[in-house]
C-alpha positions in Angstrom: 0.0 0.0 0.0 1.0 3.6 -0.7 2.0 5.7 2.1 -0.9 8.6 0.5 -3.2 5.5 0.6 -6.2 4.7 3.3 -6.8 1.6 4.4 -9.9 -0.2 3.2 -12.1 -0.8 6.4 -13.3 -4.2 6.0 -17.1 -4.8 6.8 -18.4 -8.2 8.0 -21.6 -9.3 7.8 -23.7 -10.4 10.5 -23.2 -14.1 9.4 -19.8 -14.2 9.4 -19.7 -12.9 13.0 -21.8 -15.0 14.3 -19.5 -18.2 12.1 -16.4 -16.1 13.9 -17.7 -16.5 17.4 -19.3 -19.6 17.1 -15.6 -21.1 16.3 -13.6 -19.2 18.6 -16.4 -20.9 21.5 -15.7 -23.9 20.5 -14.1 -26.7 23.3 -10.2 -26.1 23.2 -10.3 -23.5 20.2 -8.2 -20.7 20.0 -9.7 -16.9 19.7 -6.0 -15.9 17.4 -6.0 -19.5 15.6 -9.8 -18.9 14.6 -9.1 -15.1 13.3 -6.0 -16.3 11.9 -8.1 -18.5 10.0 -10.5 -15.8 8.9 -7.9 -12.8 8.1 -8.2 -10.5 11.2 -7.1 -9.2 13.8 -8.1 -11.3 17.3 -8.9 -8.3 19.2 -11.7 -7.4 17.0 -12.9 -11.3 17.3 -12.4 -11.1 21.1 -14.5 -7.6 20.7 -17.4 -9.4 18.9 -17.4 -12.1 21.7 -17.4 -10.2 24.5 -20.4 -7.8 22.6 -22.4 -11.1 22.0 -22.3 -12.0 25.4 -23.1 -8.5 26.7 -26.1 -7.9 24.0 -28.3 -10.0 25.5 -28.1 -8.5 28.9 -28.7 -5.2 27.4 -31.5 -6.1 25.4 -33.5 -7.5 28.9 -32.6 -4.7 30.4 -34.0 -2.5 27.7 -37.0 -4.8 27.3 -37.8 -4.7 31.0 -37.2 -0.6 30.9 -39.3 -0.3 28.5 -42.1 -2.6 29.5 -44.9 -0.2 30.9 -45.9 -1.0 34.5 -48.9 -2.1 35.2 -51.0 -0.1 37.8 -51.0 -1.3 41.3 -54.0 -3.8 42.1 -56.9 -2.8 43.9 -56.1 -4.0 47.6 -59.4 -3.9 49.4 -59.1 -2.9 53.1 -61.4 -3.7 56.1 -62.3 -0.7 58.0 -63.5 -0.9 61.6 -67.4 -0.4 62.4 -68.7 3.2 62.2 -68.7 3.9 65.8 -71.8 4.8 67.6 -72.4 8.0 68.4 -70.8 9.5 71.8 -73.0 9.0 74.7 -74.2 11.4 76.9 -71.7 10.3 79.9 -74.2 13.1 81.8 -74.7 16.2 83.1 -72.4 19.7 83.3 -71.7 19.8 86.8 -70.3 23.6 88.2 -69.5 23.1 91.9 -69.3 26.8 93.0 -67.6 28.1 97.0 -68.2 31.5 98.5 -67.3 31.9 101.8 -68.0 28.1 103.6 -71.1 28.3 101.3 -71.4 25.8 98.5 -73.2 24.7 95.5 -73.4 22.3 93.2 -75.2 23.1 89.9 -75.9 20.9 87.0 -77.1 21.2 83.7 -77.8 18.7 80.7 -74.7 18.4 78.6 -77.3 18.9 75.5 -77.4 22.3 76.3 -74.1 23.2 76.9 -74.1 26.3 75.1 -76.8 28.1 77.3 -74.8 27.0 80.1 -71.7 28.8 79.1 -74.2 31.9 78.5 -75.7 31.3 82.4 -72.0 31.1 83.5 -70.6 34.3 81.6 -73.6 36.4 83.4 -73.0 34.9 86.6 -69.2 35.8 86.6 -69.1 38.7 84.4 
């Protein structure tokens, strides 16, 4: 080759490779006898092995990336029994002392609100 010349890339088809691989897996083969045998150089052949055995791995991974995700199941839960609602536990009880005077006053807790009215008046 001229010194002014480029090298030619060589470019392999996909069967070739795969022939190429196939005999460098063999049992007791070598990876430079096998590209000795096919005219190149054995890091390229050692290349194309190590890319076949990666590939697959990347094409799970891609096909598991790319697989949407189904939506989450419907998970039914048990919830407890409305509670009843709050008893009256009884009365408002206002125990009141003046002096050694004392009373005891109580009104239904219903009416709470008129209660808080009677007690404002009676301190205000």
């Amino acid at each position: 080759m001229h010194p002014n010349e480029k090298a030619k890339r060589r470019r392999h088809t996909a069967e070739f490779k795969a022939a190429a691989i196939a005999a460098a897996r063999r049992p007791g083969a070598s990876v430079a006898a096998v590209a000795l045998e096919r005219q190149m150089n054995a890091n390229l052949l050692r290349k194309w092995i190590k890319d076949a055995e990666v590939a697959p791995a990347i094409a799970r991974f891609v096909a598991e990336v790319d697989r949407p995700t189904p939506p989450p199941a419907f998970v039914p839960l048990k919830l407890p029994a409305p509670s009843a609602p709050a008893r009256e536990e009884g009365p408002i009880r206002v125990h009141i002392r003046k002096g050694r005077s004392r009373i005891t006053i109580e009104w239904p807790a219903t009416a709470a609100g008129s209660c808080a009215g009677w007690l404002r008046e009676l301190l205000g």
